[in-house]
C-alpha positions in Angstrom: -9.3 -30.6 -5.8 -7.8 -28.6 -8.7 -5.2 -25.8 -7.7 -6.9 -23.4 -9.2 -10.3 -23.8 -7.6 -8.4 -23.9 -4.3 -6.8 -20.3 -4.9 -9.9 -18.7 -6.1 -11.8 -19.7 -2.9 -8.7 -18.5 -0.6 -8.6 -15.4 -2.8 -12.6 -14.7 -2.2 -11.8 -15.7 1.5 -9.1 -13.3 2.6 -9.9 -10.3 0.4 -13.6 -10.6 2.1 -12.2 -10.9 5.4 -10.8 -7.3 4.7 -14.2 -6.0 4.7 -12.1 -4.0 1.2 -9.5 -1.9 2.6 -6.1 -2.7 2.1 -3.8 -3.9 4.3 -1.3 -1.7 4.0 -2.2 1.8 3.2 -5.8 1.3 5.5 -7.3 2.7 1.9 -10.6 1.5 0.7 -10.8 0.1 -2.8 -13.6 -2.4 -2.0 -13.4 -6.3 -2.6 -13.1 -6.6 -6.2 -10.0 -4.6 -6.6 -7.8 -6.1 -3.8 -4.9 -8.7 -4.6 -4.1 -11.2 -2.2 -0.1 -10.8 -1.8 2.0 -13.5 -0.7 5.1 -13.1 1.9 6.1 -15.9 0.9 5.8 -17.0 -3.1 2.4 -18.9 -4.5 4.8 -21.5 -5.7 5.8 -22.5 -1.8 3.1 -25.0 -1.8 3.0 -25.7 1.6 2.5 -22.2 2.8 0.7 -21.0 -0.6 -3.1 -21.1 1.5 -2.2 -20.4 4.9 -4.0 -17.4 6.1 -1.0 -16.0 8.1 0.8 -16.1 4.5 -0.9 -13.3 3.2 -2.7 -9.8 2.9 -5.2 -8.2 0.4 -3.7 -5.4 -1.0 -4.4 -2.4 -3.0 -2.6 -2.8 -6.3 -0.1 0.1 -5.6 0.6 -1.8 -2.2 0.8 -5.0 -4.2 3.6 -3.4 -6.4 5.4 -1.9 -3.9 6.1 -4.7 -1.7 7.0 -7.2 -4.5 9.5 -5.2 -5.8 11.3 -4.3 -2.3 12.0 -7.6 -0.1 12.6 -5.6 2.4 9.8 -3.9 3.1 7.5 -7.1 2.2 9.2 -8.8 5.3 8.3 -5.5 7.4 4.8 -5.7 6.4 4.7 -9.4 7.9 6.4 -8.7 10.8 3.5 -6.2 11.5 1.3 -8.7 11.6 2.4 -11.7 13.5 5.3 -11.7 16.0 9.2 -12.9 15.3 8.2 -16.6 15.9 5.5 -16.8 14.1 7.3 -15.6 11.1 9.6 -18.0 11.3 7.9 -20.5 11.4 6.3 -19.7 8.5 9.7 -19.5 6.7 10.6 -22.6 8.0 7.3 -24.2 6.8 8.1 -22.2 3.0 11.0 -24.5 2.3 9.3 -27.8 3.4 7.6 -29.5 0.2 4.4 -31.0 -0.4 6.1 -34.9 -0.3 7.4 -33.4 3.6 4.3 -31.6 4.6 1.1 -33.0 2.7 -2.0 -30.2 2.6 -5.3 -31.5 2.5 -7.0 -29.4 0.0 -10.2 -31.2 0.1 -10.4 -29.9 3.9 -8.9 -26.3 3.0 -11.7 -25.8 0.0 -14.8 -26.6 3.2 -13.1 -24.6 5.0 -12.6 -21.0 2.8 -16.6 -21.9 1.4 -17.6 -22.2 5.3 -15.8 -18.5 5.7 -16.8 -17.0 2.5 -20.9 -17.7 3.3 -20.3 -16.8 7.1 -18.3 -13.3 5.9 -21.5 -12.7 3.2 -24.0 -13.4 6.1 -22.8 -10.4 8.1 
């Protein structure tokens, strides 16, 4: 399973789940114009496709909260509780060798959302 096929599908996935309004600002911009935002960078493999990971945003929203660290953490706090958050730090720093992820199983999973979230 290439990478890329893996993001695009977990991409489609979230920013369908949020029915198009941002996650931040509660603005609608519809599907095709939300960005899925990371708490914690793409390049953190083994948090790069967890759901609790990230948030389709509006592209102002997107901006905003990548340049201000700060305020990125807020967001995530907002949506999942103290422990939750850190253990999804805590899973940020493990590596791919520590913690494998079974994209095979991730990619069936995001198509089975994607066709249950275009059924409704």
């Amino acid at each position: 399973m290439k990478t890329e096929t893996l993001d695009k599908l977990f991409s489609q996935f979230k920013r369908l789940s949020s029915g198009g309004y941002c996650g931040k600002c509660g603005k609608f911009v519809g599907y095709s114009n939300l960005q899925n935002a990371h708490f914690f960078g793409r390049w953190r493999h083994v948090v790069r496709w967890d759901k609790r990971n990230t948030i389709p945003l509006c592209l102002d929203c997107h901006q905003e909260i990548d340049l201000n660290a700060v305020a990125k953490a807020e967001l995530a706090l907002s949506l999942m509780n103290r422990d939750e958050y850190d253990e999804l730090a805590r899973l940020a720093d493990k590596t791919i060798k520590d913690f494998p992820i079974d994209k095979k199983a991730l990619a069936k999973e995001f198509r089975e959302g994607i066709k249950r979230l275009q059924n409704l």
